[in-house]
PQR file with spaces between the fields and no chain letter, atoms N, CA, C, O and H, PARSE charges and radii, in Angstrom:
ATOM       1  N    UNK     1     101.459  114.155   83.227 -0.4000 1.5000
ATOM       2  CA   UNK     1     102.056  112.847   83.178 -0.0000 2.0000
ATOM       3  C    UNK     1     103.225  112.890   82.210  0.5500 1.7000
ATOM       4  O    UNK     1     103.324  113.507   81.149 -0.5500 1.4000
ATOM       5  N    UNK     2     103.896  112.267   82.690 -0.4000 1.5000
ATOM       6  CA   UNK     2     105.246  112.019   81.979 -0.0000 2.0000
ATOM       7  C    UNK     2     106.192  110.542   81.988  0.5500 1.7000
ATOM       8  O    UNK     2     106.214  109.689   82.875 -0.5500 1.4000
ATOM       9  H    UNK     2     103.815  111.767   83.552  0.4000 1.0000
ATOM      10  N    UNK     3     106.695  110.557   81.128 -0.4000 1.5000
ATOM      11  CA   UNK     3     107.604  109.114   80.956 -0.0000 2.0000
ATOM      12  C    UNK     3     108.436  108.624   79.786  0.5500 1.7000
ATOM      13  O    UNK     3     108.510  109.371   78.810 -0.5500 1.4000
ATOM      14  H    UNK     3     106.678  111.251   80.408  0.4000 1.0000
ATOM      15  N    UNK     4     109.072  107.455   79.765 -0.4000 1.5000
ATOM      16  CA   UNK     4     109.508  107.089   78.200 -0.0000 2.0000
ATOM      17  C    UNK     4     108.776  105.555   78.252  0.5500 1.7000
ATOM      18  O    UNK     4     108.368  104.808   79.141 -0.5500 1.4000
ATOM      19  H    UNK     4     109.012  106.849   80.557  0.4000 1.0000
ATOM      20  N    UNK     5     108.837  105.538   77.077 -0.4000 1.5000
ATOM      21  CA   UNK     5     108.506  104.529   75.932 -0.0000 2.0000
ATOM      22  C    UNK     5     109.572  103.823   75.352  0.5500 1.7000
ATOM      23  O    UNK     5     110.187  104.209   74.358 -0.5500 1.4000
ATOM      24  H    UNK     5     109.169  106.145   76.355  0.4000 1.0000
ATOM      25  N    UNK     6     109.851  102.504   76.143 -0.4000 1.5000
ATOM      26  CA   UNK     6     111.022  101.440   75.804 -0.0000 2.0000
ATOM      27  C    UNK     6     110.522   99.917   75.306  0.5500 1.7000
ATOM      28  O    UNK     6     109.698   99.127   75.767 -0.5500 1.4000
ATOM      29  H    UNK     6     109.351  102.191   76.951  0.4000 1.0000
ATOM      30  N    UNK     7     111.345   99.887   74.236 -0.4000 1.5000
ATOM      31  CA   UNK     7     110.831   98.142   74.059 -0.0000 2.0000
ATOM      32  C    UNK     7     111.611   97.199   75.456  0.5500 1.7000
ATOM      33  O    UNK     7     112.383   97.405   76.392 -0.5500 1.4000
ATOM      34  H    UNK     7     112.015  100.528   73.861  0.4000 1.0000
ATOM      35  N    UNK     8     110.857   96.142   74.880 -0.4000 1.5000
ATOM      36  CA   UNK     8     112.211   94.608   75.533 -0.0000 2.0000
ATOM      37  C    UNK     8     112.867   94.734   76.304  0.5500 1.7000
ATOM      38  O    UNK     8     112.691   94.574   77.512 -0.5500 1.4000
ATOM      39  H    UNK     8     110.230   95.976   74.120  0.4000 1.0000
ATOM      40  N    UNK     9     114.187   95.202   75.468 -0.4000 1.5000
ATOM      41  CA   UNK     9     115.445   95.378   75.436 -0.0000 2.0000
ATOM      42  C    UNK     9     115.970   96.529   76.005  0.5500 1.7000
ATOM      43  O    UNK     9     117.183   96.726   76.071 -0.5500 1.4000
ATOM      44  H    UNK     9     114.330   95.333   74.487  0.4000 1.0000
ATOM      45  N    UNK    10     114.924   97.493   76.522 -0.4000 1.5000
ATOM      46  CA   UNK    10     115.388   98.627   77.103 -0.0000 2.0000
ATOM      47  C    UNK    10     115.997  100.268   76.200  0.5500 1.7000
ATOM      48  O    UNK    10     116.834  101.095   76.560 -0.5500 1.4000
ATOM      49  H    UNK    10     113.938   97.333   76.468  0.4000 1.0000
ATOM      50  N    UNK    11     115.227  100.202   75.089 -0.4000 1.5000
ATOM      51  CA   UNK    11     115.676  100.738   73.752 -0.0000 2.0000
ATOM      52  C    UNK    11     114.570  101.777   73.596  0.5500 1.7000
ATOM      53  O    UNK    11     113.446  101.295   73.458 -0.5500 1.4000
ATOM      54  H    UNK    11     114.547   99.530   74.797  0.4000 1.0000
ATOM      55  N    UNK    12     114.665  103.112   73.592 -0.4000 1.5000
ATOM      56  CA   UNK    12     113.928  103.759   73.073 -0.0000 2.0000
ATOM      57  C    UNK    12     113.113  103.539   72.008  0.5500 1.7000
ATOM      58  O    UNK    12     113.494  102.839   71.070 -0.5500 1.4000
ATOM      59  H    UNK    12     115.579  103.504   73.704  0.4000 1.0000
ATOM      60  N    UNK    13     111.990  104.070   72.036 -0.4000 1.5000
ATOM      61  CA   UNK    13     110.769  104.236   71.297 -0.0000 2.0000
ATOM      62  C    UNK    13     110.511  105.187   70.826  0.5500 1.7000
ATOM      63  O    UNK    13     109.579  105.620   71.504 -0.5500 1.4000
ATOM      64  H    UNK    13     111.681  104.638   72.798  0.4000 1.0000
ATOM      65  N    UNK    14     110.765  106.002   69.904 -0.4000 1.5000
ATOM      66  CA   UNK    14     109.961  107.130   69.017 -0.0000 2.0000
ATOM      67  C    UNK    14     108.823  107.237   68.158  0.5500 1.7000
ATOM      68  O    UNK    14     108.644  106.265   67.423 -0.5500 1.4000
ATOM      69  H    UNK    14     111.522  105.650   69.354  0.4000 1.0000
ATOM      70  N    UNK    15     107.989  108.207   68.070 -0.4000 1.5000
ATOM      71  CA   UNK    15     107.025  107.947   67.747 -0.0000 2.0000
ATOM      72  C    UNK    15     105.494  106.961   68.264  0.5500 1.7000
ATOM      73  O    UNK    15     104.408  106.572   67.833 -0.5500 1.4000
ATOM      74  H    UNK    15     108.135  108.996   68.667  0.4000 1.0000
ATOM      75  N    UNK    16     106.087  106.944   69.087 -0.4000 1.5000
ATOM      76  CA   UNK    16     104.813  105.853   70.045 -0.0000 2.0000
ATOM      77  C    UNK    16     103.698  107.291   70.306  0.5500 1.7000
ATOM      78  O    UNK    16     103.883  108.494   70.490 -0.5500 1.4000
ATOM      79  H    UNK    16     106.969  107.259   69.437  0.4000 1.0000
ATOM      80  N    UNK    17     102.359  106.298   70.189 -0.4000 1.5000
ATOM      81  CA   UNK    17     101.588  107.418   70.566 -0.0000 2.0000
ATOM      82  C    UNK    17     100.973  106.884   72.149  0.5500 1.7000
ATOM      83  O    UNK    17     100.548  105.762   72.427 -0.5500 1.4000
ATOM      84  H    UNK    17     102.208  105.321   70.040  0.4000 1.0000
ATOM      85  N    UNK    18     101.088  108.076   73.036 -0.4000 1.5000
ATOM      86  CA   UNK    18     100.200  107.817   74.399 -0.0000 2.0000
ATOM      87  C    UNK    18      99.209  108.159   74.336  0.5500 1.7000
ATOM      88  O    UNK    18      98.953  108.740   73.282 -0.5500 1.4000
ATOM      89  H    UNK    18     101.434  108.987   72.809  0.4000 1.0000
ATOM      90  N    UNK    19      98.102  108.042   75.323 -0.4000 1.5000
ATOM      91  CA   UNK    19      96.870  109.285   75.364 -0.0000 2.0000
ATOM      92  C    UNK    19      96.030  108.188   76.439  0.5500 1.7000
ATOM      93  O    UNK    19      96.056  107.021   76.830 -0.5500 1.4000
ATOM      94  H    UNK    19      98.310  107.571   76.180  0.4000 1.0000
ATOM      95  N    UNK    20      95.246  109.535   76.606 -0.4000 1.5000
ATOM      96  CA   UNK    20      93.674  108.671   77.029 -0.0000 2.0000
ATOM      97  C    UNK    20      92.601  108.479   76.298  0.5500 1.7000
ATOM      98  O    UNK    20      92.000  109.137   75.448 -0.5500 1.4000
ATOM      99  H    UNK    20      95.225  110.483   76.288  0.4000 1.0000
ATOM     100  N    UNK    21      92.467  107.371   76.830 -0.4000 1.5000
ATOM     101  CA   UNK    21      90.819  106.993   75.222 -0.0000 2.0000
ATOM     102  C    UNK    21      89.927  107.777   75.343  0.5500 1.7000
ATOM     103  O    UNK    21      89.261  107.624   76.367 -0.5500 1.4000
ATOM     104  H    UNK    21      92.955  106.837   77.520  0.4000 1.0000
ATOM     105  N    UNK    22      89.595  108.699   74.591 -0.4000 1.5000
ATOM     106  CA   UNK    22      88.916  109.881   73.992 -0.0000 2.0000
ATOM     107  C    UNK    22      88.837  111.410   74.638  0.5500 1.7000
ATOM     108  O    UNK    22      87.983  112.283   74.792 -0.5500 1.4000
ATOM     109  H    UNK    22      90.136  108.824   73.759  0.4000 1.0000
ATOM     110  N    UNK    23      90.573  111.156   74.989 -0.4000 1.5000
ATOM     111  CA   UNK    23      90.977  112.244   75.490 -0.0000 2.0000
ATOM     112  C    UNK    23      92.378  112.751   74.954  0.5500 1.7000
ATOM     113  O    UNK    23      92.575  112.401   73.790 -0.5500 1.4000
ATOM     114  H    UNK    23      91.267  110.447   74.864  0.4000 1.0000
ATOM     115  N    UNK    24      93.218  113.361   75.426 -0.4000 1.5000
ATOM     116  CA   UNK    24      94.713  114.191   74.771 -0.0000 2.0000
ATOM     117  C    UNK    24      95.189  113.332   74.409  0.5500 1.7000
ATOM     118  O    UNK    24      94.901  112.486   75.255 -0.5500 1.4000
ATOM     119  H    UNK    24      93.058  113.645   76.371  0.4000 1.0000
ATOM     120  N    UNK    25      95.987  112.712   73.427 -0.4000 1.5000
ATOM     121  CA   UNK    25      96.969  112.425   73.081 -0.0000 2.0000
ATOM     122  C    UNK    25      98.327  112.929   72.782  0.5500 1.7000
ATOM     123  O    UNK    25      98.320  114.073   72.329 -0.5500 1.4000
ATOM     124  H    UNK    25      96.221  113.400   72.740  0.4000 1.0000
ATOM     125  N    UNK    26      99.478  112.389   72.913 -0.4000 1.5000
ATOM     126  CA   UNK    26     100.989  112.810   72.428 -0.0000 2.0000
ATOM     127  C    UNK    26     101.705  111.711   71.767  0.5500 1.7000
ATOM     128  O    UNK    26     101.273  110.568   71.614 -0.5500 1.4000
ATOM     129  H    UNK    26      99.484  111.459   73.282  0.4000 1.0000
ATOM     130  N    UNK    27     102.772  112.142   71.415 -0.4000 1.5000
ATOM     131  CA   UNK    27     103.689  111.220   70.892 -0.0000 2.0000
ATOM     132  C    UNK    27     105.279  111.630   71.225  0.5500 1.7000
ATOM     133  O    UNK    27     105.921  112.678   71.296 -0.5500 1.4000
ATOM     134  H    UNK    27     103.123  113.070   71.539  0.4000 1.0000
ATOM     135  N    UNK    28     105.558  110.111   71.397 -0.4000 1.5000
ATOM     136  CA   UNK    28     107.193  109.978   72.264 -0.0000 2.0000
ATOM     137  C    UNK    28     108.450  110.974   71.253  0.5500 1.7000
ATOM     138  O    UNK    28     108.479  111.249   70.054 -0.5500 1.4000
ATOM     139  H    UNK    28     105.036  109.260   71.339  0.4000 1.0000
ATOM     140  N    UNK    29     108.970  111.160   71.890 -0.4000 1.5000
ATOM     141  CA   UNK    29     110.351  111.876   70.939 -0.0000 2.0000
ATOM     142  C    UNK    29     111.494  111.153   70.581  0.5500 1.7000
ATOM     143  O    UNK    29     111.349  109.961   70.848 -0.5500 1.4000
ATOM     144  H    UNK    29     108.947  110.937   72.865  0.4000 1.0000
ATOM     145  N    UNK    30     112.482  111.399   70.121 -0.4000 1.5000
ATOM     146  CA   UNK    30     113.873  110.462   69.821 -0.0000 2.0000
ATOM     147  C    UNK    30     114.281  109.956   71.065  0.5500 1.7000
ATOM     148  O    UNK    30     115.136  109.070   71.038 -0.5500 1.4000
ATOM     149  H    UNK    30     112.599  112.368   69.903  0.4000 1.0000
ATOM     150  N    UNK    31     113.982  110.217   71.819 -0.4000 1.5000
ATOM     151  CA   UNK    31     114.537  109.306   73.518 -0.0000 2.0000
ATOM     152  C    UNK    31     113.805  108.616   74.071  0.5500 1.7000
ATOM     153  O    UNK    31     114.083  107.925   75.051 -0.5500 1.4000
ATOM     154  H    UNK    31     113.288  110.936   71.841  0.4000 1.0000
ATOM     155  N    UNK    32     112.303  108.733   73.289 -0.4000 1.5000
ATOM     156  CA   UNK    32     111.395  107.533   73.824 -0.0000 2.0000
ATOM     157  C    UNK    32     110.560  108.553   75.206  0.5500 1.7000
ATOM     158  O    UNK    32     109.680  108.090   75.932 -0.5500 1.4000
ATOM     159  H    UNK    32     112.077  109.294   72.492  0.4000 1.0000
ATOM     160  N    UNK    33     111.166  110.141   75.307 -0.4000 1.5000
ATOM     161  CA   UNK    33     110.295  110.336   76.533 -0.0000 2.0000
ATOM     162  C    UNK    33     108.828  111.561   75.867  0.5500 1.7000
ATOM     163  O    UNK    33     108.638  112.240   74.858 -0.5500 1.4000
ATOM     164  H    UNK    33     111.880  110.517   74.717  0.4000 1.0000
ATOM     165  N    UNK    34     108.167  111.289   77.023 -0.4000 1.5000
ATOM     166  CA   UNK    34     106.567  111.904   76.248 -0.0000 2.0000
ATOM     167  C    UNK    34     106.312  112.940   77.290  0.5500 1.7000
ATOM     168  O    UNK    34     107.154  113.305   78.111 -0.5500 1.4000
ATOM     169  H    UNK    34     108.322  110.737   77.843  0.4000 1.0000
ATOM     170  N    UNK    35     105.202  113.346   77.207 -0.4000 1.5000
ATOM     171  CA   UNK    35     105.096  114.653   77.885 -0.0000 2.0000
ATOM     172  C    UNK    35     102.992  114.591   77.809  0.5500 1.7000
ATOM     173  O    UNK    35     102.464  114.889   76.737 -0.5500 1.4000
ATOM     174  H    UNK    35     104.519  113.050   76.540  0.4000 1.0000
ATOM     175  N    UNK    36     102.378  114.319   78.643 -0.4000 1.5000
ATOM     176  CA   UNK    36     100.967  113.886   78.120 -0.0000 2.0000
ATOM     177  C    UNK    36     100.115  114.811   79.279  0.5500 1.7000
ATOM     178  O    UNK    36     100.071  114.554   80.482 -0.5500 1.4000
ATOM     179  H    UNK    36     102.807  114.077   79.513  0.4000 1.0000
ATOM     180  N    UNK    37      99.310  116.202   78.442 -0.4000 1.5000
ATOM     181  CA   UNK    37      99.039  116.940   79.113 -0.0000 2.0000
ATOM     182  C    UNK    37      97.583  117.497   78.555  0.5500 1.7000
ATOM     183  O    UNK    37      97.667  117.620   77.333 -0.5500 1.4000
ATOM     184  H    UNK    37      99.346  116.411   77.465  0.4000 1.0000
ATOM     185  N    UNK    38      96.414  117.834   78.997 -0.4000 1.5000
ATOM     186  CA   UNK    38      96.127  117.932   80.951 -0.0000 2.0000
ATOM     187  C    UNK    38      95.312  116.866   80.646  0.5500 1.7000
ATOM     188  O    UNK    38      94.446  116.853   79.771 -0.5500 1.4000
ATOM     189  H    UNK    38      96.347  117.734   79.990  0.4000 1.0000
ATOM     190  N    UNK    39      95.873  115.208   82.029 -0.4000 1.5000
ATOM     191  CA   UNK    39      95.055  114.133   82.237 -0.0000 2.0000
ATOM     192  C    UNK    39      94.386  115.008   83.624  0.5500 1.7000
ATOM     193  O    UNK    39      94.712  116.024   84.238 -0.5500 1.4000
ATOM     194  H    UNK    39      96.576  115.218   82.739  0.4000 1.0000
ATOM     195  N    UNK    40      93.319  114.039   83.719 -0.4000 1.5000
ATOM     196  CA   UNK    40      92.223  114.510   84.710 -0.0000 2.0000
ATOM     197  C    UNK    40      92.840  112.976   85.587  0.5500 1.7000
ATOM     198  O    UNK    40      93.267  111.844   85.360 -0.5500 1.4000
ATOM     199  H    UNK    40      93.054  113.214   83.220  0.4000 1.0000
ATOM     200  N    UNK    41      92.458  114.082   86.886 -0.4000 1.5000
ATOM     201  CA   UNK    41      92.978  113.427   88.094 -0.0000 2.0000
ATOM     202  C    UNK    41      91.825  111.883   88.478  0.5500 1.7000
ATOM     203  O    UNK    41      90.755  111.665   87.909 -0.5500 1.4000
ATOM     204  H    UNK    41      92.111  115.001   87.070  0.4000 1.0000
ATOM     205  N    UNK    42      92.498  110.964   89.639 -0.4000 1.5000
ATOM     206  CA   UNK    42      92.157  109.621   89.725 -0.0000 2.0000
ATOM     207  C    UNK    42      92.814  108.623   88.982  0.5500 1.7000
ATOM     208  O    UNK    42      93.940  108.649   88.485 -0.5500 1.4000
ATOM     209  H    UNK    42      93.367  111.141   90.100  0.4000 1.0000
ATOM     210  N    UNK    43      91.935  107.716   88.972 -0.4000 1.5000
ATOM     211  CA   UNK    43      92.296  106.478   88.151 -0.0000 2.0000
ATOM     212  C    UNK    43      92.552  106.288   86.982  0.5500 1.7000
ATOM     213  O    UNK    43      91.712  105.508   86.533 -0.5500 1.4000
ATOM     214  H    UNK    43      91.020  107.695   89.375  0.4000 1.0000
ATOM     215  N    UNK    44      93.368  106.622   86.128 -0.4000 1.5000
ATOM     216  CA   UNK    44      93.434  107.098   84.636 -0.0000 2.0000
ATOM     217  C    UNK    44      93.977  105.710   83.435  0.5500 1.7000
ATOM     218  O    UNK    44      95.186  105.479   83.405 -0.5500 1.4000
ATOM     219  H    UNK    44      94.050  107.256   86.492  0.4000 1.0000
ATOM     220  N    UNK    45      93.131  104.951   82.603 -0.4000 1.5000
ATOM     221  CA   UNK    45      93.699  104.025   82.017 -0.0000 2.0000
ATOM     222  C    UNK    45      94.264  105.357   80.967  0.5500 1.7000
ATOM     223  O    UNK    45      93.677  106.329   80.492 -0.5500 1.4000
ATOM     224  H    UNK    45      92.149  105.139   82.627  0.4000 1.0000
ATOM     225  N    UNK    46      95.322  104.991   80.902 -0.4000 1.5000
ATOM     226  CA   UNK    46      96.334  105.357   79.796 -0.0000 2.0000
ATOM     227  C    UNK    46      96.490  104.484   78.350  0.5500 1.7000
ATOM     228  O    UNK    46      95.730  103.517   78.296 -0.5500 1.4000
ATOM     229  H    UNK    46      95.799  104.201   81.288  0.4000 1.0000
ATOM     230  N    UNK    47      97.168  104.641   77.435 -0.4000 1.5000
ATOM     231  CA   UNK    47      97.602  103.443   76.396 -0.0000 2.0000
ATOM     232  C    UNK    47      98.950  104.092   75.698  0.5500 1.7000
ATOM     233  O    UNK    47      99.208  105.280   75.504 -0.5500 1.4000
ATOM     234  H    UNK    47      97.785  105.427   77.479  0.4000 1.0000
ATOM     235  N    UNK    48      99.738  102.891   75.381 -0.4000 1.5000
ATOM     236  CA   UNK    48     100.441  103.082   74.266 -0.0000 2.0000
ATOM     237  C    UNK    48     100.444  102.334   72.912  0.5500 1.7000
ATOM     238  O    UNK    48     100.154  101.150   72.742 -0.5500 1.4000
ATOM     239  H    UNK    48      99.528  101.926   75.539  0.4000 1.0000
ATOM     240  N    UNK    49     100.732  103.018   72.206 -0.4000 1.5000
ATOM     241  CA   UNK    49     100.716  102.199   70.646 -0.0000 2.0000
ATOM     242  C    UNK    49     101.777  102.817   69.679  0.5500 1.7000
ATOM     243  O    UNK    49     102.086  104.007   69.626 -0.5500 1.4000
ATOM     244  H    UNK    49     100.967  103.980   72.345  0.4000 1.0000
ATOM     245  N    UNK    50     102.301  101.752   68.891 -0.4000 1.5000
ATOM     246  CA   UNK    50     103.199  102.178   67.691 -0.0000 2.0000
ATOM     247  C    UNK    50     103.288  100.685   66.522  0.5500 1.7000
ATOM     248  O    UNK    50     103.783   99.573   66.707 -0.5500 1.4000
ATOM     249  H    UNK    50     102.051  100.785   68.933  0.4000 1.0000
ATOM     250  N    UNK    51     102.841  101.058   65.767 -0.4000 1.5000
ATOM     251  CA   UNK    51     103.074  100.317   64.301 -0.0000 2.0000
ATOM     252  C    UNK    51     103.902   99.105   64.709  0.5500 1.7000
ATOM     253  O    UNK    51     105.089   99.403   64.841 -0.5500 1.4000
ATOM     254  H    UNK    51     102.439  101.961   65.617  0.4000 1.0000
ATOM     255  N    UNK    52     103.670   98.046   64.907 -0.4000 1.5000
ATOM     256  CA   UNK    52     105.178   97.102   65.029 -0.0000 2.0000
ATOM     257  C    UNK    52     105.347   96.682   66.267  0.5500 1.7000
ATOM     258  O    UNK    52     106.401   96.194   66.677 -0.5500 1.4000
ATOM     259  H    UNK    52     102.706   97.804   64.800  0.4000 1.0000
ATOM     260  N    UNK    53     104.222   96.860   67.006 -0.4000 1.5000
ATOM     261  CA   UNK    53     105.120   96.783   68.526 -0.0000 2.0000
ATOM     262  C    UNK    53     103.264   96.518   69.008  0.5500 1.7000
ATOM     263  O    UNK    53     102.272   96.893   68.384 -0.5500 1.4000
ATOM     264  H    UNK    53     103.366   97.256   66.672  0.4000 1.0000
ATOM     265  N    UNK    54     103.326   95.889   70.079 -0.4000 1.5000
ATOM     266  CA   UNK    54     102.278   95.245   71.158 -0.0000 2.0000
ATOM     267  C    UNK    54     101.634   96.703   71.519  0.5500 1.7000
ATOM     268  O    UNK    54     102.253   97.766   71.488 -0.5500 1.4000
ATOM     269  H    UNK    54     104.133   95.584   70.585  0.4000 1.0000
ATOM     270  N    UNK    55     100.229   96.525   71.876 -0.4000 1.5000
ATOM     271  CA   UNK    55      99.451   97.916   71.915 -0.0000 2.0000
ATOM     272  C    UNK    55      99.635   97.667   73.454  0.5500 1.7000
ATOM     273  O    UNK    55      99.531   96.482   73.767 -0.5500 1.4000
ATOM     274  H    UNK    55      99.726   95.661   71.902  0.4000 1.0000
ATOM     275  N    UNK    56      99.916   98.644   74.591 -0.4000 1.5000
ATOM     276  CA   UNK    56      99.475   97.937   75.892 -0.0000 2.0000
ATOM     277  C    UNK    56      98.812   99.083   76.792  0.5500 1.7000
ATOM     278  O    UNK    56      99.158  100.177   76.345 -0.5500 1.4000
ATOM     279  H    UNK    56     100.001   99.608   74.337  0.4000 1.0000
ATOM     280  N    UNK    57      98.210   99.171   77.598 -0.4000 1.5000
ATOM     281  CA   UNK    57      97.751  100.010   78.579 -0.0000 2.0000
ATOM     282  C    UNK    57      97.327  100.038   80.042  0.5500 1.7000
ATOM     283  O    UNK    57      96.551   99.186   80.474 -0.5500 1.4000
ATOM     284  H    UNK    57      97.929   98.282   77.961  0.4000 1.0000
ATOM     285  N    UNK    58      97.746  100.851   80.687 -0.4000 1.5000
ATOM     286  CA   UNK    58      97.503  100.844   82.200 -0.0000 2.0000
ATOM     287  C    UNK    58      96.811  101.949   82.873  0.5500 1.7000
ATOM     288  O    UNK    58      96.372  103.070   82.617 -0.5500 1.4000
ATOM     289  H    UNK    58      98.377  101.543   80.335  0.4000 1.0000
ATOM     290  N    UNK    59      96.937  100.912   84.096 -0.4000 1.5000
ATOM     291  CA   UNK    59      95.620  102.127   84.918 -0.0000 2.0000
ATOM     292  C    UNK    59      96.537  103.203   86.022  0.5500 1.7000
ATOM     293  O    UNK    59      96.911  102.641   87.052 -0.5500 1.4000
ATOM     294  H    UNK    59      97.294  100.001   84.303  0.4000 1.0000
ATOM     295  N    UNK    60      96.833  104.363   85.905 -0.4000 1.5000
ATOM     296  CA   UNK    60      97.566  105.272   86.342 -0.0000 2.0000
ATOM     297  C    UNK    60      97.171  106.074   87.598  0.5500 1.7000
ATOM     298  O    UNK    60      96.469  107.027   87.259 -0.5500 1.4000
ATOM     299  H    UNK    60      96.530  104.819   85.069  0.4000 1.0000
ATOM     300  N    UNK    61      97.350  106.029   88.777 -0.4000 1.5000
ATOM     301  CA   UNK    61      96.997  107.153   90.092 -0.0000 2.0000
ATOM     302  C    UNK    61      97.707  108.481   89.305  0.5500 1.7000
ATOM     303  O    UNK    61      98.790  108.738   88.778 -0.5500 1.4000
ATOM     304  H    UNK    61      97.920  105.255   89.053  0.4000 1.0000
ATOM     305  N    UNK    62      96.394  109.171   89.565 -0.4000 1.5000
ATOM     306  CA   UNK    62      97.284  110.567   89.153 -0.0000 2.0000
ATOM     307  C    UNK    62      96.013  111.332   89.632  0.5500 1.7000
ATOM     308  O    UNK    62      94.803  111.445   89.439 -0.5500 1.4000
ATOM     309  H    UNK    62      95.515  108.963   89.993  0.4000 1.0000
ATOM     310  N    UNK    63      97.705  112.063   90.843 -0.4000 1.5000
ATOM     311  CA   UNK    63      97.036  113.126   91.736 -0.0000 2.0000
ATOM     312  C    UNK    63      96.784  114.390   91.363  0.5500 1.7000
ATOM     313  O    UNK    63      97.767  115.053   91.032 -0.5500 1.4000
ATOM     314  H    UNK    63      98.688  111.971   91.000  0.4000 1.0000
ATOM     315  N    UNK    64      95.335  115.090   91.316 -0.4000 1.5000
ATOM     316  CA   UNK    64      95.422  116.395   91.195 -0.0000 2.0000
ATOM     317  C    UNK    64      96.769  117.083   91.472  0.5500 1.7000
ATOM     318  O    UNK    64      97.493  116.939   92.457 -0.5500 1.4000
ATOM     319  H    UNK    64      94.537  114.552   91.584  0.4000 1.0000
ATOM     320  N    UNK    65      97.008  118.122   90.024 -0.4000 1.5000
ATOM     321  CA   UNK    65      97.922  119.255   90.744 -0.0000 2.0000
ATOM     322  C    UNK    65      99.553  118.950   90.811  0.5500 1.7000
ATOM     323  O    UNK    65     100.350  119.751   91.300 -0.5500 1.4000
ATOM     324  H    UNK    65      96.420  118.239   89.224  0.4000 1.0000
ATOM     325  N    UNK    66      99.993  117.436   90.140 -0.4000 1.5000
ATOM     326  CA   UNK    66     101.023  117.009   90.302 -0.0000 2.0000
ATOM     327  C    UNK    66     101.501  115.965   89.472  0.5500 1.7000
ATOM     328  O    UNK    66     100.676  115.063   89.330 -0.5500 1.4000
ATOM     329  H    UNK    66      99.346  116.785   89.743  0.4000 1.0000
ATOM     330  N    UNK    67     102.700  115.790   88.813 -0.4000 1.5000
ATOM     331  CA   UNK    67     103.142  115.369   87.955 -0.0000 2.0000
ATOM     332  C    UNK    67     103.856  113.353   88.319  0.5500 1.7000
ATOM     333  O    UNK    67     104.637  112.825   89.110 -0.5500 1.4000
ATOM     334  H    UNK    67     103.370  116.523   88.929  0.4000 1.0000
ATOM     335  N    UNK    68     102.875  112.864   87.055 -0.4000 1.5000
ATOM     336  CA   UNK    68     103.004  111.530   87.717 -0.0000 2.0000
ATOM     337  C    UNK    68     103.707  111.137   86.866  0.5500 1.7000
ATOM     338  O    UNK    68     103.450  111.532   85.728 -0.5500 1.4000
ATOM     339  H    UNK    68     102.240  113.294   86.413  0.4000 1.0000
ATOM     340  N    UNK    69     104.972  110.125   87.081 -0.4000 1.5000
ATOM     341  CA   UNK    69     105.656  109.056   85.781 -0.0000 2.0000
ATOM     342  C    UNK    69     105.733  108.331   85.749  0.5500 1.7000
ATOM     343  O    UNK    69     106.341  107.705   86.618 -0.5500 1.4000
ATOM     344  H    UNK    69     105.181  109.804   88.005  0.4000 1.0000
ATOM     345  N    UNK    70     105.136  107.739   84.635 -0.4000 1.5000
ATOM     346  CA   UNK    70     105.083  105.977   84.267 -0.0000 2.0000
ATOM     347  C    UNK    70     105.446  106.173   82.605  0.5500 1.7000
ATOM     348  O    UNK    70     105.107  106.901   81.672 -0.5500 1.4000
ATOM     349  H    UNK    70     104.641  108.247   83.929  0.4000 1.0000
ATOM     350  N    UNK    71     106.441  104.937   82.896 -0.4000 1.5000
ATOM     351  CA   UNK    71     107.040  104.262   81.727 -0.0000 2.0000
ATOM     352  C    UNK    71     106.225  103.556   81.018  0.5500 1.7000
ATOM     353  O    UNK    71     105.176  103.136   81.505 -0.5500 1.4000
ATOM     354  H    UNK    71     106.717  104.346   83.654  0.4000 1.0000
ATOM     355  N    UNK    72     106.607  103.301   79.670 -0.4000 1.5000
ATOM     356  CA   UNK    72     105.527  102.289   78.832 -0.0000 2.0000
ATOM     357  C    UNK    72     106.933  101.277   78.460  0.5500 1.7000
ATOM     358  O    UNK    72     106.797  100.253   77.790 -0.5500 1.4000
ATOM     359  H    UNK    72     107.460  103.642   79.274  0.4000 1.0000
């Protein structure tokens, strides 16, 4: 899985952390994009969070074997 992490306004996010709840986590880079590796395939609630900013999370299709992107 892959994506960036934008506020509002359409503004990069650094430092945001992604992951799955009680699974891998990562954190966004200076462009707001992440890199979140190995999610297990299906229905995957995801989350994001960063200090200052609304915690939010979604539920992700992600197909075996193939690289899915969603934005936060």
């Amino acid at each position: 899985m892959d994506g960036y992490v934008f506020n509002y306004y359409g503004l990069a996010i650094a430092g945001a952390t992604v992951g799955v709840e009680g699974g891998t986590t990562t954190t966004s880079g200076p462009s707001g994009y992440y890199v979140l590796e190995p999610v297990n395939a299906g229905q995957t609630e995801v989350f994001c969070a960063k200090e200052g900013y609304n915690w939010t999370s979604a539920i992700v299709p992600v197909v075996a074997g193939d690289t899915v992107h969603y934005d936060f």
